[in-house]
C-alpha positions as CSV (number, residue, x, y, z in Angstrom):
1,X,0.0,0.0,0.0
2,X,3.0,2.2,0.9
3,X,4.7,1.7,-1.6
4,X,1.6,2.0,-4.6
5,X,0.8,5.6,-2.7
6,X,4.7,6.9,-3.2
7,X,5.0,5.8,-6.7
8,X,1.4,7.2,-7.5
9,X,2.5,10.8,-5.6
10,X,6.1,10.8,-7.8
11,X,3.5,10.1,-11.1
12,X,1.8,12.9,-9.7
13,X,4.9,15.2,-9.1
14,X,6.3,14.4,-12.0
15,X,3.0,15.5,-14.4
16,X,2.4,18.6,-12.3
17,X,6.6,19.2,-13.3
18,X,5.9,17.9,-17.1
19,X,2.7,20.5,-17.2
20,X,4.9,23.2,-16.1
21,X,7.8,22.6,-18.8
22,X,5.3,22.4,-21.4
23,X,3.7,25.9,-20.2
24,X,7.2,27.4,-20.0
25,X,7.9,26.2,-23.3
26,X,4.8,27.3,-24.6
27,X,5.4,30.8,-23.3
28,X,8.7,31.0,-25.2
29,X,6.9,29.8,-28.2
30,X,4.8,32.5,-28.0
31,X,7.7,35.2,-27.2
32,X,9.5,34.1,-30.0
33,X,6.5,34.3,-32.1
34,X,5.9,37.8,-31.2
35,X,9.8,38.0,-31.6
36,X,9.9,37.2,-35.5
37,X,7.0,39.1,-36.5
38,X,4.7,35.8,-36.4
39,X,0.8,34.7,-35.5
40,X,0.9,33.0,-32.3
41,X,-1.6,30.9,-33.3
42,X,0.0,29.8,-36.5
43,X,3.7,29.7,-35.2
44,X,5.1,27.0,-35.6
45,X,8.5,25.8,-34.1
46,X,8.9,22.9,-36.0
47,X,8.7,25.3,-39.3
48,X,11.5,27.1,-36.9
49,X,13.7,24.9,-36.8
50,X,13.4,24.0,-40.3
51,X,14.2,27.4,-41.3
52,X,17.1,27.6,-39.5
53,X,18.0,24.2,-40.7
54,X,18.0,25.1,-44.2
55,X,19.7,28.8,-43.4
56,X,22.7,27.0,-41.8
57,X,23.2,24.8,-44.6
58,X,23.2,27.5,-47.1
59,X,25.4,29.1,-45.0
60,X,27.4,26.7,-45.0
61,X,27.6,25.8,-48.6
62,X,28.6,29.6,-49.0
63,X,31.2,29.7,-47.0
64,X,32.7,26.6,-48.9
């Protein structure tokens, strides 16, 4: 019984932490969104990274 109640409380702790990441990293999405000149609602980081993906590689190619 002990032992079912403290790994149910560290699933606990460990969503209420895994909430709070997300929110944090929602909030930077939405900073950065703002940042660049995007719609929050339409911002998307994988696009992001893609972006900056393909600029490095260009980049890259040019310097060569």
């Amino acid at each position: 019984q002990i032992v079912l109640q403290t790994v149910s409380q560290g699933s606990l702790d460990a969503s209420r932490d895994l909430q709070k990441e997300f929110a944090t990293i929602e909030k930077k999405k939405e900073e950065l969104a703002d940042y660049v000149c995007e719609d929050r609602k339409q911002f998307s980081l994988e696009d992001v990274f893609n972006t900056m993906k393909t600029f490095r590689e260009l980049f890259l190619k040019a310097l060569q």
